[in-house]
DRENPA-3360 file (N, C-alpha, C; in nm, 2 decimals, always signed):
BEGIN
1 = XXXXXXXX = -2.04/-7.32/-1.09/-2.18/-7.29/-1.07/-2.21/-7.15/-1.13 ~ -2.33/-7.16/-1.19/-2.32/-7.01/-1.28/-2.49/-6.96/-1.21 ~ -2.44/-6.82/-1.16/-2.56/-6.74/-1.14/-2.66/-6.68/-1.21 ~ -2.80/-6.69/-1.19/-2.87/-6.59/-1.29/-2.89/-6.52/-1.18 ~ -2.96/-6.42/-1.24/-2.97/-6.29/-1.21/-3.14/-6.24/-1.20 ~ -3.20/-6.25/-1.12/-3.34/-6.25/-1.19/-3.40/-6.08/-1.24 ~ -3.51/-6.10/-1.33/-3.53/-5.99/-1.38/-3.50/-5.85/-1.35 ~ -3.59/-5.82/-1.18/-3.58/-5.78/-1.07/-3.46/-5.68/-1.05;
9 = XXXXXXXX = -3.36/-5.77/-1.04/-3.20/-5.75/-0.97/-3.14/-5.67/-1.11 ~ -3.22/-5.73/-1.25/-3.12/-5.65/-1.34/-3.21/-5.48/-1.37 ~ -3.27/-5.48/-1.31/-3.37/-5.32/-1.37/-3.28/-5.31/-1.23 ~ -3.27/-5.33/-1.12/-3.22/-5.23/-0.94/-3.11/-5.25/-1.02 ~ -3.01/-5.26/-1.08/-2.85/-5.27/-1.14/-2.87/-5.15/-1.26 ~ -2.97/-5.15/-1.31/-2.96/-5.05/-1.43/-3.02/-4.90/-1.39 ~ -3.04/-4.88/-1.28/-3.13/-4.77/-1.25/-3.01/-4.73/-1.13 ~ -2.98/-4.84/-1.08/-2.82/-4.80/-0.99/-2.68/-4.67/-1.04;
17 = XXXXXXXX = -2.71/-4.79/-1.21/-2.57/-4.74/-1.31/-2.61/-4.62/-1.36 ~ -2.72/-4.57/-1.36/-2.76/-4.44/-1.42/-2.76/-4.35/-1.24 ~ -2.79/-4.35/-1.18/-2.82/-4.26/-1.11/-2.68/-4.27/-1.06 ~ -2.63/-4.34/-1.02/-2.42/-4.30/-1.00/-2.35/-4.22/-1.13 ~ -2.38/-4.33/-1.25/-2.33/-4.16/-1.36/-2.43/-4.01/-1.34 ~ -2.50/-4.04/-1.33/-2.57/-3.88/-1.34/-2.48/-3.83/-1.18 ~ -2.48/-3.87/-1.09/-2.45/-3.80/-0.97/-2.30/-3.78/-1.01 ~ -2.25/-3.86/-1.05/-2.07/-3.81/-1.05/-2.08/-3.73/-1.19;
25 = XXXXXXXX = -2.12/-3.75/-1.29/-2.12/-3.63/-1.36/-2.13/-3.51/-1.33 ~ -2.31/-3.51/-1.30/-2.31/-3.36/-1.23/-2.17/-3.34/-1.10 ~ -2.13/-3.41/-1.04/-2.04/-3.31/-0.94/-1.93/-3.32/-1.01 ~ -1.84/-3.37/-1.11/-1.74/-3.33/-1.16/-1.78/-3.22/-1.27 ~ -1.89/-3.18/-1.33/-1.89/-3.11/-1.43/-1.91/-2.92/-1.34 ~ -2.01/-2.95/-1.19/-1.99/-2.81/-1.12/-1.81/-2.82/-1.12 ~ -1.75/-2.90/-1.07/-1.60/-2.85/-1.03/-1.50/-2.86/-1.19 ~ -1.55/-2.84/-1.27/-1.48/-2.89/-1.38/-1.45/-2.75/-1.47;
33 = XXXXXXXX = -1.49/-2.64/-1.40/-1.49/-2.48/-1.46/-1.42/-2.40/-1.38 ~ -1.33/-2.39/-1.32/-1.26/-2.29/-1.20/-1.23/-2.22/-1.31 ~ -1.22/-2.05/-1.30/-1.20/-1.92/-1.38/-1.22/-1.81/-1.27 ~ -1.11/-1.71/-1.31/-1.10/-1.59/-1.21/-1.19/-1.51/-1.27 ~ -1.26/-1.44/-1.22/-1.39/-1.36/-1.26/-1.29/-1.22/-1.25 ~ -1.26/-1.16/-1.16/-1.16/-1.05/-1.12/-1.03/-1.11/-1.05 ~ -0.97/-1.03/-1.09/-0.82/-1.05/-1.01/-0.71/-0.93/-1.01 ~ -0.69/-0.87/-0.95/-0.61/-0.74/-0.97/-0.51/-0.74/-0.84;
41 = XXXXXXXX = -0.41/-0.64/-0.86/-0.25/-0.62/-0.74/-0.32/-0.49/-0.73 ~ -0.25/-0.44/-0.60/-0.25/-0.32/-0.57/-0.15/-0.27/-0.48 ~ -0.10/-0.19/-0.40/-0.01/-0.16/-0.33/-0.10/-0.11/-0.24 ~ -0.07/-0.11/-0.10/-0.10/-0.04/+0.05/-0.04/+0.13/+0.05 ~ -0.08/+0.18/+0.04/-0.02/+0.34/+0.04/+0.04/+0.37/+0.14 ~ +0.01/+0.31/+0.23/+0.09/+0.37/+0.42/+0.21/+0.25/+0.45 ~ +0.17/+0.10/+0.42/+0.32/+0.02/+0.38/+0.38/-0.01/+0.39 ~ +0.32/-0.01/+0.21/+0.40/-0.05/+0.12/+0.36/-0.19/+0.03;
49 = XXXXXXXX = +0.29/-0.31/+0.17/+0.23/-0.41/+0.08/+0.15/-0.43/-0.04 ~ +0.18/-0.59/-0.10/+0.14/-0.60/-0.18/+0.03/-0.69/-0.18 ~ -0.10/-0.62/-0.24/-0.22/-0.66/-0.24/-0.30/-0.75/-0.36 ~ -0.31/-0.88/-0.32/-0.36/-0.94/-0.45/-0.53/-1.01/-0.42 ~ -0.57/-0.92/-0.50/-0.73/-0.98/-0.47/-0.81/-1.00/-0.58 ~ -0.90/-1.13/-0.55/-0.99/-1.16/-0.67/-1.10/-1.27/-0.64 ~ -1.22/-1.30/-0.74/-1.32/-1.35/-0.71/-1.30/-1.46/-0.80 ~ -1.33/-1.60/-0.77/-1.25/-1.71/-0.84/-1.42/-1.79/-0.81;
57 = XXXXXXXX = -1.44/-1.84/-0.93/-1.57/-1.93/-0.95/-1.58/-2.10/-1.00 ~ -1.64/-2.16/-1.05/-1.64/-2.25/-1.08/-1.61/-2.37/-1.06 ~ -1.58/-2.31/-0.86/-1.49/-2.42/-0.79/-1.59/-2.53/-0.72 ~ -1.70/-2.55/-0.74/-1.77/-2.64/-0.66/-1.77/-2.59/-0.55 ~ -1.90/-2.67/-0.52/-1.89/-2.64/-0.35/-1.85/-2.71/-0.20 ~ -1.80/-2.60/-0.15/-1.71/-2.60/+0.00/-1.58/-2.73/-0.05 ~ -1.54/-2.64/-0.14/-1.38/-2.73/-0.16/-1.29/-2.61/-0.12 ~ -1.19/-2.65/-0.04/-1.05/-2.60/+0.02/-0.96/-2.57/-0.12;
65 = XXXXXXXX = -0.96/-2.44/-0.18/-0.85/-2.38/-0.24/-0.74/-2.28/-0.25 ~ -0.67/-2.36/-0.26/-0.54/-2.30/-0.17/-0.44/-2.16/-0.29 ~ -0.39/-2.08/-0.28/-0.37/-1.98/-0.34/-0.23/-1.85/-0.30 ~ -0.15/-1.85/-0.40/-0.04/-1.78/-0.40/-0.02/-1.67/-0.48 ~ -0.02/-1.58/-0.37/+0.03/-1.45/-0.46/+0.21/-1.47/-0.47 ~ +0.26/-1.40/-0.61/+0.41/-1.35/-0.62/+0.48/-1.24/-0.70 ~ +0.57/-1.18/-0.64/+0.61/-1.08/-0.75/+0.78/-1.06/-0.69 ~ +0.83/-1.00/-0.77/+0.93/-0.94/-0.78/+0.94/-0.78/-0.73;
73 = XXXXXXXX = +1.02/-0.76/-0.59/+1.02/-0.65/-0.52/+1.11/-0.56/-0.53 ~ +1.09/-0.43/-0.55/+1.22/-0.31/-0.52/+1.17/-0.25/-0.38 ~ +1.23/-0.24/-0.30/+1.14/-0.12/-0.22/+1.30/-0.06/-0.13 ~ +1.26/+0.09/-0.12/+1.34/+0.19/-0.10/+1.35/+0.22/+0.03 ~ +1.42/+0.25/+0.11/+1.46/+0.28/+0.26/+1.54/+0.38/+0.31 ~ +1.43/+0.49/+0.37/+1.53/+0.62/+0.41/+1.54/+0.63/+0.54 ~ +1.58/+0.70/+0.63/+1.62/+0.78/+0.77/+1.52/+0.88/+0.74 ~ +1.43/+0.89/+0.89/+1.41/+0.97/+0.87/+1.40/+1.07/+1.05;
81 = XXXXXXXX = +1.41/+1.19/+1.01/+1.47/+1.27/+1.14/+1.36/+1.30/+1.24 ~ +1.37/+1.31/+1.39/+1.29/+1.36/+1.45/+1.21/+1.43/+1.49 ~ +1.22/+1.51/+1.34/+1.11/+1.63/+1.26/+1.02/+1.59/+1.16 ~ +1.05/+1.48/+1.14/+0.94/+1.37/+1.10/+0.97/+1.38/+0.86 ~ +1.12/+1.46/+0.89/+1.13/+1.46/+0.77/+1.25/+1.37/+0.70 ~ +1.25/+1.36/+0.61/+1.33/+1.27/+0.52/+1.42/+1.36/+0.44 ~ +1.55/+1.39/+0.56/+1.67/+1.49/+0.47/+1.66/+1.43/+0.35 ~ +1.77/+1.53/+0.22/+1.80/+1.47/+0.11/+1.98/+1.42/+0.16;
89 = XXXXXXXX = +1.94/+1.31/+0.18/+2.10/+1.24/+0.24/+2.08/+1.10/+0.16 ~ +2.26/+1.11/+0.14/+2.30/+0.99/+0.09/+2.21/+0.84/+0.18 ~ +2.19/+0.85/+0.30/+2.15/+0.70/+0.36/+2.05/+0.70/+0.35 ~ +2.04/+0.59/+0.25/+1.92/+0.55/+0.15/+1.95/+0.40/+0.10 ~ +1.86/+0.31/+0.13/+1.90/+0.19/+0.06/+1.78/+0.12/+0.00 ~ +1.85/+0.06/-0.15/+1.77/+0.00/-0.20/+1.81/-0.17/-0.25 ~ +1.70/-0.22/-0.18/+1.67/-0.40/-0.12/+1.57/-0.46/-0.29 ~ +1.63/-0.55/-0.34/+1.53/-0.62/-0.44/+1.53/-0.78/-0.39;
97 = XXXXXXXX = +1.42/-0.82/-0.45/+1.39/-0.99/-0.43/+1.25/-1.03/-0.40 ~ +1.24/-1.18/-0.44/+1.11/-1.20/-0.46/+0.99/-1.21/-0.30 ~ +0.93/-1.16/-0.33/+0.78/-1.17/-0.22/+0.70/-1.26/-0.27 ~ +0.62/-1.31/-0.12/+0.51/-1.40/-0.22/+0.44/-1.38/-0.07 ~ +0.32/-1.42/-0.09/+0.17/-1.50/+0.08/+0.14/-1.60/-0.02 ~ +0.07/-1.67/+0.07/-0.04/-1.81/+0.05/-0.15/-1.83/+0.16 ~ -0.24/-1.88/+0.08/-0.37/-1.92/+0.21/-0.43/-2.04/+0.12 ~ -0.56/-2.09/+0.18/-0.65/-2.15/+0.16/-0.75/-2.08/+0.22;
105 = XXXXXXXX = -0.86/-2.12/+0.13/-1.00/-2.08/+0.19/-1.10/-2.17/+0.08 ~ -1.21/-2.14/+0.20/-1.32/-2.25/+0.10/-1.41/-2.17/+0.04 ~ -1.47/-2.24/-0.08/-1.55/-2.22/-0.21/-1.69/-2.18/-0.11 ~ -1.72/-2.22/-0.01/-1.88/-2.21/+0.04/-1.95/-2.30/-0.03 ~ -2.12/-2.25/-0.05/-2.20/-2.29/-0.05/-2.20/-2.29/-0.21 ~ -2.14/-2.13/-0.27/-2.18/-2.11/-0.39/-2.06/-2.15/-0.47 ~ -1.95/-2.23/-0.44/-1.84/-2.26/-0.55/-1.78/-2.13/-0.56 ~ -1.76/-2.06/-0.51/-1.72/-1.92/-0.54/-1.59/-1.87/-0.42;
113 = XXXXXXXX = -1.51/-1.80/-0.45/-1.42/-1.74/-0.36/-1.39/-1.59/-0.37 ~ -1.41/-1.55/-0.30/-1.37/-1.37/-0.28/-1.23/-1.36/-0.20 ~ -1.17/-1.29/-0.22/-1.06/-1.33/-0.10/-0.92/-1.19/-0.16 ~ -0.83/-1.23/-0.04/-0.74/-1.13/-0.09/-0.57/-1.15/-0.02 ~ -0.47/-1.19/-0.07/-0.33/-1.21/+0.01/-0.26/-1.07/-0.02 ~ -0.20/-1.07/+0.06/-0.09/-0.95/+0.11/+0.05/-0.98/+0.14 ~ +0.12/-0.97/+0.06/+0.25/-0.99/+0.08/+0.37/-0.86/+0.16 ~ +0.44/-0.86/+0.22/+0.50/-0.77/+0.28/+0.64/-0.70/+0.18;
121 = XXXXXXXX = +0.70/-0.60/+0.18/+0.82/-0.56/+0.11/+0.91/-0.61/+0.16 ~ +1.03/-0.62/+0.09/+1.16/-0.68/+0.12/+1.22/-0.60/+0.23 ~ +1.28/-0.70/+0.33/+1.34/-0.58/+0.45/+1.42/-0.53/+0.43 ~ +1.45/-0.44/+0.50/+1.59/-0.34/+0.47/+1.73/-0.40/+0.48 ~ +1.73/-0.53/+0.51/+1.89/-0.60/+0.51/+1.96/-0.55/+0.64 ~ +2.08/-0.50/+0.66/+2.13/-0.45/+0.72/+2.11/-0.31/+0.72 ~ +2.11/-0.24/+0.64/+2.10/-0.11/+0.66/+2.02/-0.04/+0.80 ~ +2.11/+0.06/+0.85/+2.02/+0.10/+0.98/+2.04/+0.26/+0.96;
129 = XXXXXXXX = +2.00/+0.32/+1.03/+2.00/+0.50/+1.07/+2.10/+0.56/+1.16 ~ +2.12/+0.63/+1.15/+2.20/+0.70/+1.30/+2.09/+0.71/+1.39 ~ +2.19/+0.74/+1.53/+2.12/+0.75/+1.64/+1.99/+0.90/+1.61 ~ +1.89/+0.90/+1.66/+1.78/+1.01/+1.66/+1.72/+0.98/+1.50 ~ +1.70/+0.89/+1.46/+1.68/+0.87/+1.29/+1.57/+0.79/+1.32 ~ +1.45/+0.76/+1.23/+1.42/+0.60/+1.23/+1.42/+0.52/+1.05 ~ +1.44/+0.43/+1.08/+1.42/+0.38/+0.99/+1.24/+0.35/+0.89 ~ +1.23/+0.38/+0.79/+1.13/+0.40/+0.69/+1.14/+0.37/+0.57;
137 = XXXXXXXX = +1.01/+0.30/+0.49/+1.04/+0.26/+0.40/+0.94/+0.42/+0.28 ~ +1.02/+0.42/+0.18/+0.98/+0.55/+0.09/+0.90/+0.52/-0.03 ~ +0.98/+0.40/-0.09/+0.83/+0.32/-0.20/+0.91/+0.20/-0.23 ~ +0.78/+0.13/-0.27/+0.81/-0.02/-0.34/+0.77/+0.00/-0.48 ~ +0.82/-0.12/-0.57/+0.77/-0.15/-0.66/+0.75/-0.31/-0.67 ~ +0.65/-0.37/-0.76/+0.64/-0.46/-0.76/+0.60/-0.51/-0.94 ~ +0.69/-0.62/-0.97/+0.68/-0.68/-1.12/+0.68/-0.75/-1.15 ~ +0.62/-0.83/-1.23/+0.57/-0.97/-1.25/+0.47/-1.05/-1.14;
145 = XXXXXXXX = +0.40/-0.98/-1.12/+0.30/-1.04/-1.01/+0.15/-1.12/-1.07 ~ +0.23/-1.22/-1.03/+0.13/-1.36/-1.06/+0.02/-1.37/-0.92 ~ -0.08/-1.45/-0.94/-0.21/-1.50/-0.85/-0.17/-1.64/-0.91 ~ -0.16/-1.71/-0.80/-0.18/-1.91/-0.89/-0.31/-1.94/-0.79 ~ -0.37/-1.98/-0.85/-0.46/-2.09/-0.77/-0.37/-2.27/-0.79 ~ -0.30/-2.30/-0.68/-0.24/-2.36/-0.69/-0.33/-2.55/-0.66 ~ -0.42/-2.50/-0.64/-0.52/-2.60/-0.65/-0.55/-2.67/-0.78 ~ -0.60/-2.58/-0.85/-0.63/-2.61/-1.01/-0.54/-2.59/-1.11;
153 = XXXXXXXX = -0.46/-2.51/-1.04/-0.32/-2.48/-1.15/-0.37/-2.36/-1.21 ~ -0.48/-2.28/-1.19/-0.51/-2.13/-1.28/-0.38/-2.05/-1.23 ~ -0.34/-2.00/-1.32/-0.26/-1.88/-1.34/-0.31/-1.69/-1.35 ~ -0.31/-1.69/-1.32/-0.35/-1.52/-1.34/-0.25/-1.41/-1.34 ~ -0.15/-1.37/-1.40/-0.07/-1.26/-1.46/-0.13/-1.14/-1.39 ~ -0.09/-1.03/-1.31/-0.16/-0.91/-1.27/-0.02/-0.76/-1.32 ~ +0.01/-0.81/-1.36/+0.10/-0.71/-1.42/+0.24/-0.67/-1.33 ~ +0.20/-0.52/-1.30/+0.33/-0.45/-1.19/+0.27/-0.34/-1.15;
161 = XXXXXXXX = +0.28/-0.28/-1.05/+0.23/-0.25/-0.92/+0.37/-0.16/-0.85 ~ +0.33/-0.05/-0.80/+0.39/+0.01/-0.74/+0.31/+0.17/-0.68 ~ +0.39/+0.14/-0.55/+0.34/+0.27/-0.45/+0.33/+0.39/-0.43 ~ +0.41/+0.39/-0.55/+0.46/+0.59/-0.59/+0.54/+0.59/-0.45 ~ +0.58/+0.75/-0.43/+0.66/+0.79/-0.32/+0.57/+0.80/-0.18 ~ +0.62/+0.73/-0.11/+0.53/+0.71/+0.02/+0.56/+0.84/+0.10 ~ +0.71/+0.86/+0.10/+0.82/+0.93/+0.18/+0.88/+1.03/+0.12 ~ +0.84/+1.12/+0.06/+0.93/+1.20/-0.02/+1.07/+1.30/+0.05;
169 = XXXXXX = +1.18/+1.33/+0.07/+1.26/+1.39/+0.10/+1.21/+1.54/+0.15 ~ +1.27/+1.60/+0.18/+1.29/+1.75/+0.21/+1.30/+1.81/+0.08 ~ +1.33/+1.81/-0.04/+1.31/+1.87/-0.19/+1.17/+1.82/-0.28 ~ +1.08/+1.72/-0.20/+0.97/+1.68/-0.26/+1.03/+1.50/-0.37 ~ +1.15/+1.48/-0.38/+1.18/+1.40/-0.43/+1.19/+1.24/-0.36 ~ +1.17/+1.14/-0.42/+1.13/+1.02/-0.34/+1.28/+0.92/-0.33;
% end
């Protein structure tokens, strides 16, 4: 048994097929641009963390994008004395290895994200202080520090990053 179709039903079918492409077009073509507008590292001065922040657009809107900072860590570890100073003494230790954070957050209203992860320095391992000492960290460095938007797969390269001397010694040296 073969159906017709009457005139009617074929204009509601062709006005259907247009206004479904137009609507999925337009929403894959807003989400079809994600690009970091800004994106830069920084270090925490008091510390030591590493700060990766940036403004990421073209994400459509109120979509959940999820996001990783990473880098490669040195960061330095002294004793320091109850006089609140950092003898120049051998116990000093220096810890390397990779850091990273992750979050998600949503696009909003405007497809847009502002945001910022912080990752922490490598711990001191074992190394400890003598009694009346505390333990302190003096500087980090940080290298090869990527941003992924791990949603869309953007990449963002932020270079290398480092704290200078947080802690300097008793000779001014870090």
């Amino acid at each position: 048994m073969k159906r017709i179709l009457a005139p009617q039903s074929k204009v509601v079918l062709a006005i259907a097929a247009l206004v479904l492409t137009g609507v999925l077009g337009a929403g894959v073509a807003s989400a079809q641009n994600p690009h970091f507008i800004t994106a830069k590292a920084t270090a925490d001065a008091t510390t030591g963390s590493l700060i990766c922040s940036w403004k990421e657009a073209g994400l459509g809107d109120n979509q959940l994008i999820s996001y990783t900072c990473t880098a490669e860590a040195t960061a330095v570890y002294v004793c320091v004395n109850r006089g609140g100073a950092n003898p120049s003494a051998a116990n000093k230790e220096t810890v390397s290895g990779p850091v990273s954070a992750s979050g998600t957050f949503s696009s909003g209203k405007n497809g847009q994200i502002t945001a910022s992860l912080t990752a922490t320095p490598p711990g001191p391992g074992s190394f400890s202080c003598p009694p009346g000492q505390s333990l302190e960290i003096a500087s980090v460095s940080y290298t090869t520090v990527v941003l992924t938007d791990t949603t869309t797969g953007i990449i963002e390269s932020l270079g290398n990053v480092t704290t200078g001397c947080l802690l300097p010694d008793v000779r001014g040296a870090c």
